[in-house]
C-alpha positions in Angstrom: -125.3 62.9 -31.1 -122.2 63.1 -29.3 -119.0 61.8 -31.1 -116.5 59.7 -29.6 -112.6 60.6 -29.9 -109.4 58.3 -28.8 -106.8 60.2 -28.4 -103.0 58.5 -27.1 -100.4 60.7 -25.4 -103.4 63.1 -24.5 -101.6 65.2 -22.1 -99.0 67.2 -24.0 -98.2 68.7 -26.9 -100.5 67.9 -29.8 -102.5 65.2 -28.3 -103.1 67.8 -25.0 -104.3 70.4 -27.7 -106.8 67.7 -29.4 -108.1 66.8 -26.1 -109.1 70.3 -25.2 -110.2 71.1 -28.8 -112.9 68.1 -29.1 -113.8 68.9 -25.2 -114.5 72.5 -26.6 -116.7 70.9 -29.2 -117.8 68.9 -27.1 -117.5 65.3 -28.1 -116.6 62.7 -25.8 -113.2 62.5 -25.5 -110.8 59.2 -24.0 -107.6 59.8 -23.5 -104.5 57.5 -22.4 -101.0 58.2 -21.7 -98.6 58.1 -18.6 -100.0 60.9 -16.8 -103.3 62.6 -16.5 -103.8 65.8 -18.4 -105.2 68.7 -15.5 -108.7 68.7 -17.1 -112.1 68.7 -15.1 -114.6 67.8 -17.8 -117.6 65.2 -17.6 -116.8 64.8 -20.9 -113.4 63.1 -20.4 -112.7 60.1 -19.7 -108.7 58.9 -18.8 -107.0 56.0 -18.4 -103.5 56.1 -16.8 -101.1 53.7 -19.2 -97.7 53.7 -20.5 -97.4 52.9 -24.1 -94.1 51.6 -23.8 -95.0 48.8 -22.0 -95.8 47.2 -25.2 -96.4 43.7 -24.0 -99.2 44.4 -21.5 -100.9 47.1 -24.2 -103.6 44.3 -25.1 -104.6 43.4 -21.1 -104.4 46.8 -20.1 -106.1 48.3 -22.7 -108.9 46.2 -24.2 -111.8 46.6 -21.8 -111.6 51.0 -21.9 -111.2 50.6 -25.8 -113.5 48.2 -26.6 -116.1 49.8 -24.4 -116.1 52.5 -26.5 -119.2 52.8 -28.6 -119.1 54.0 -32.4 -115.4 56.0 -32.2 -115.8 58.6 -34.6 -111.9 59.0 -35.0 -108.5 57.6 -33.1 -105.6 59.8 -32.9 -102.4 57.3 -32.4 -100.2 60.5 -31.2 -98.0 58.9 -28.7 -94.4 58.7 -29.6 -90.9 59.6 -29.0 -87.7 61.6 -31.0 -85.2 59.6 -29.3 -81.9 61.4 -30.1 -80.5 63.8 -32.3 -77.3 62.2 -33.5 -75.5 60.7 -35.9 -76.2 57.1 -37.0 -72.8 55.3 -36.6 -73.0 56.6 -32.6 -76.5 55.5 -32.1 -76.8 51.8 -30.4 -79.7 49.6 -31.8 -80.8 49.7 -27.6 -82.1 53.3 -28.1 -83.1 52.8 -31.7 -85.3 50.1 -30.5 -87.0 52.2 -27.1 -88.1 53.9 -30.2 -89.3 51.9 -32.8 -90.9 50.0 -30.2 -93.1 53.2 -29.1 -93.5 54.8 -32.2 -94.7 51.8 -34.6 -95.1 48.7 -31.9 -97.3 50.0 -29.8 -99.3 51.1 -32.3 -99.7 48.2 -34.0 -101.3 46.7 -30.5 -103.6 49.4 -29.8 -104.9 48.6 -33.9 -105.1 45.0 -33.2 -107.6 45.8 -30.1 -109.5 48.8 -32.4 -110.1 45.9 -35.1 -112.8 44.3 -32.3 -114.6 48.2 -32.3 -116.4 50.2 -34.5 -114.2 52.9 -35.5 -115.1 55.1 -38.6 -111.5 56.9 -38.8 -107.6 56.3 -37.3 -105.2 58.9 -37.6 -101.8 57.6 -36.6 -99.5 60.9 -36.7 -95.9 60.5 -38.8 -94.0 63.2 -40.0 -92.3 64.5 -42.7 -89.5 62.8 -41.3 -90.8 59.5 -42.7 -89.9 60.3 -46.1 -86.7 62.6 -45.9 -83.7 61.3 -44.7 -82.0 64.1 -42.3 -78.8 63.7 -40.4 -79.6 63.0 -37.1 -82.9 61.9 -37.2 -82.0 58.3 -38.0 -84.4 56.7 -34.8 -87.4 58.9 -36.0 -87.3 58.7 -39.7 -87.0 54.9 -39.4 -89.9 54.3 -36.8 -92.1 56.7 -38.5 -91.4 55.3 -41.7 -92.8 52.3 -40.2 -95.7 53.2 -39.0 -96.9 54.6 -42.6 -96.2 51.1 -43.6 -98.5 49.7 -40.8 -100.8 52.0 -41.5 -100.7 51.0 -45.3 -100.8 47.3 -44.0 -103.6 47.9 -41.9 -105.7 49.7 -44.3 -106.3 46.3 -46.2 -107.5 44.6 -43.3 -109.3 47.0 -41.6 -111.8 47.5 -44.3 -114.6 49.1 -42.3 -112.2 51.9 -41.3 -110.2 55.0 -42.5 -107.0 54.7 -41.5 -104.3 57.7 -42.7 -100.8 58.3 -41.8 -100.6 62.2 -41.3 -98.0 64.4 -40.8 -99.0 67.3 -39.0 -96.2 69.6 -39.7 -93.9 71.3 -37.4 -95.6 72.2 -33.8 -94.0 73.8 -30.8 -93.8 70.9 -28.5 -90.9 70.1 -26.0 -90.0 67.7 -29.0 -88.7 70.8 -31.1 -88.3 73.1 -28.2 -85.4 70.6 -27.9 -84.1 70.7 -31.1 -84.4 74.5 -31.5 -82.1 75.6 -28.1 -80.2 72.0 -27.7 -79.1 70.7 -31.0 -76.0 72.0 -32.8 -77.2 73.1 -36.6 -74.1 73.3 -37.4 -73.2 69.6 -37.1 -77.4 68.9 -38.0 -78.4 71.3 -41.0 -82.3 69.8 -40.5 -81.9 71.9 -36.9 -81.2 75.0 -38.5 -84.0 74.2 -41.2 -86.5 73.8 -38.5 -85.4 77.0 -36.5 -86.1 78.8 -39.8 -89.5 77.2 -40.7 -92.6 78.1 -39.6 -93.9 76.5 -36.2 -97.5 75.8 -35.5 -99.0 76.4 -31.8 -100.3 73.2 -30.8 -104.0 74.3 -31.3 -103.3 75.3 -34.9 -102.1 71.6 -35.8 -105.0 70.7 -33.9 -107.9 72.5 -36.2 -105.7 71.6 -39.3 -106.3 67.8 -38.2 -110.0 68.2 -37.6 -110.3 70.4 -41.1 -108.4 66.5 -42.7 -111.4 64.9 -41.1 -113.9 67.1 -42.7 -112.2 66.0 -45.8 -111.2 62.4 -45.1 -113.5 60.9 -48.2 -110.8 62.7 -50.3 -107.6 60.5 -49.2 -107.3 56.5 -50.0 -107.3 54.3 -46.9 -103.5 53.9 -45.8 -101.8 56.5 -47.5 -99.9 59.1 -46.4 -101.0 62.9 -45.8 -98.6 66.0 -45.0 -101.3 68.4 -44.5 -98.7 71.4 -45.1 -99.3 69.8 -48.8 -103.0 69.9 -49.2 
């Protein structure tokens, strides 16, 4: 039989390379973000929706997620960096755009996948979540807060898996910013990054799929860096 995959922000970066990658397998895959990935697959469905519209998530949503049958696995990958700068310039107006992407809209797309039978929810963090780099203040905080959600979540939605997962670092337009825009001089973590080791998109993609395989292995809620296991 056929599995069932959700994936959010399904038409770049790493949610673009999941899409493909279950398609390849192929599963069933739905997909929502702002605009529709170029893929002609009978496979696929898509619904057009932007996550940051946090308020009508529930209305929009509910119908296309709930009429999903037996979801083998959500991927909450939608989110935002916000900017790269230093805490004491940032207003709360921009920390907020991404707080409110990154763990609010989240937490409304959860609220409608309690009403459905999903075996397993991967909401994606980062490392980010748990080292505090200058610059990064908008990030670290929101994704912070979503492995708290996810933790939160974990006792409520009993039936599920849920896992906060950070994926490592991918080649995205995400770091394809922070690589040729941001001054490592002024933000060390840049010049950290630049020296690491940077996954294709695909590569994150089969590491996340390999976490499923394994998913008995992790407690509901917790956190995974898969760079770590």
């Amino acid at each position: 039989m056929s599995k069932n995959i959700l994936i959010t922000g399904c038409s770049s970066g790493l949610g673009l390379a999941l899409t493909n990658y279950y398609l390849q397998k192929n599963y069933k895959v739905f997909g929502i973000s702002r605009n529709k990935p170029d893929i002609k697959n009978k496979n696929f469905t898509f619904y057009s929706f932007d996550l940051s519209n946090i308020s009508l998530i529930k209305k929009e949503l509910n119908d296309f997620i709930v009429s999903i049958k037996d979801i083998n696995t959500v991927f909450l990958n939608a989110g935002m960096l916000g900017e790269i700068k230093e805490l004491n310039k940032l207003a709360i107006e921009e920390m907020r755009k991404v707080y409110d992407l990154n763990v609010y809209a989240n937490k409304e797309v959860l609220d409608v996948l309690a009403n459905t039978n999903t075996k397993n929810i991967i909401a994606l963090s980062s490392g980010a979540s748990k080292n505090a780099a200058k610059g990064w203040a908008s990030y670290s905080l929101s994704k912070a807060g979503l492995n708290m959600l996810v933790s939160l979540y974990s006792k409520e939605l009993v039936n599920t898996k849920v896992l906060s997962v950070a994926p490592g670092v991918i080649q995205t337009p995400m770091t394809d910013y922070i690589r040729h825009e941001i001054d490592d001089d002024i933000f060390t973590s840049a010049k950290v990054l630049k020296a690491g080791v940077i996954q294709k998109p695909l590569e994150a993609a089969q590491k996340l799929d390999a976490l499923i395989n394994r998913i008995d292995e992790f407690e509901s809620g917790s956190f995974v860096d898969v760079r770590l296991i």
